[in-house]
N, C-alpha and C positions, 0 to 999 in steps of 0.2 A: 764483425760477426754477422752471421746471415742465419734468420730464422725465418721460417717456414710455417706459417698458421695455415692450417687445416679447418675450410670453411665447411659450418655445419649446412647439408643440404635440409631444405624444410622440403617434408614430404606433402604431394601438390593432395592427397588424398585427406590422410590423418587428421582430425580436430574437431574443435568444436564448432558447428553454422548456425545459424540464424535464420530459418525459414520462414516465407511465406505462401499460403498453398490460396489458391484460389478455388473454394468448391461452392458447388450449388446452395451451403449452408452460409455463404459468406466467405472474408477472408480467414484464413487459421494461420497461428502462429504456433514454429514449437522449434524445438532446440533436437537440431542433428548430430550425433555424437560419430564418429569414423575412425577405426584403427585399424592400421595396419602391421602386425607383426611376424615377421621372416615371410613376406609372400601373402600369409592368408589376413583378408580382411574380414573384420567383423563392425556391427554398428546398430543404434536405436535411437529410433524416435522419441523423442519427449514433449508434452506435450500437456497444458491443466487436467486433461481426462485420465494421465498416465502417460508412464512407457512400456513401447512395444519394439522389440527386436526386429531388424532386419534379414529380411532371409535372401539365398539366391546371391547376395552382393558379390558384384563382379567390375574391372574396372577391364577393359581391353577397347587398343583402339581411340583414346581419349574421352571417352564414354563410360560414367558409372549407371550400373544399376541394380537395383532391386527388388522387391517384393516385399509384403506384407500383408499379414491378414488383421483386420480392425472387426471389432462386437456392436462398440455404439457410437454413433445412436444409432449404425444401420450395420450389417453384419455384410462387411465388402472385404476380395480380397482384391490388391491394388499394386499395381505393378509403375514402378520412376524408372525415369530415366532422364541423365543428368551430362553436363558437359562443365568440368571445373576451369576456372580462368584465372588462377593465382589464388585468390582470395573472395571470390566470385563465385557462385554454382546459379546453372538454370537449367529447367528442363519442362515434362510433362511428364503430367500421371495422371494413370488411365485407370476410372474409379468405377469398371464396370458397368452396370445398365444407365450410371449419372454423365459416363461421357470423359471427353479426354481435358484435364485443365492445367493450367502450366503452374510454376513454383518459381522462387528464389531466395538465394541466401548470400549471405556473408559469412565468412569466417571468423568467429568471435576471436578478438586476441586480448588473450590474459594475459 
């Protein structure tokens, strides 16, 4: 008898990461959320001050990015951009008059 499994692809976008931002206040930590459903992606930031939704997110190219706009402690709007590497993301983000600084994550696996 011959069966046939059907391997589940893991989507390279989708999940929970584990960020780390490097800004002029120090290092910051916070919990990236990413989903992808039929094509459109949605996602937010999480982080002790709160979370804040992703705008803009767009993946083309091998390159994700996005947008956001943040209140405190400084009132920026802040634009990433990101290159995923299985379970990997790095990038930079450009946090307006503070200047361009880089991040990384891991993929949390539950």
């Amino acid at each position: 008898m011959l069966i046939l499994a059907r391997m589940k692809t893991k989507n390279p976008i989708s999940g929970v990461w584990e960020v780390t931002i490097q800004t002029p206040l120090g290092e910051k930590t916070g919990i990236l959320e990413l989903r992808s459903c039929q094509g459109v992606l949605s996602g937010e930031l999480s982080s002790p001050a709160g979370s804040i939704d992703l705008n803009d997110l767009s993946h083309q190219d091998g390159k994700l990015s996005w947008t956001l706009a943040v209140e405190d402690p400084v009132k920026l709007n802040i634009r990433a951009e990101a290159i995923i590497d299985g379970d990997r993301l790095s990038g930079t983000v450009h946090l307006g008059a503070f200047g361009q600084r880089i991040f990384s994550g891991a993929r949390k696996i539950t």
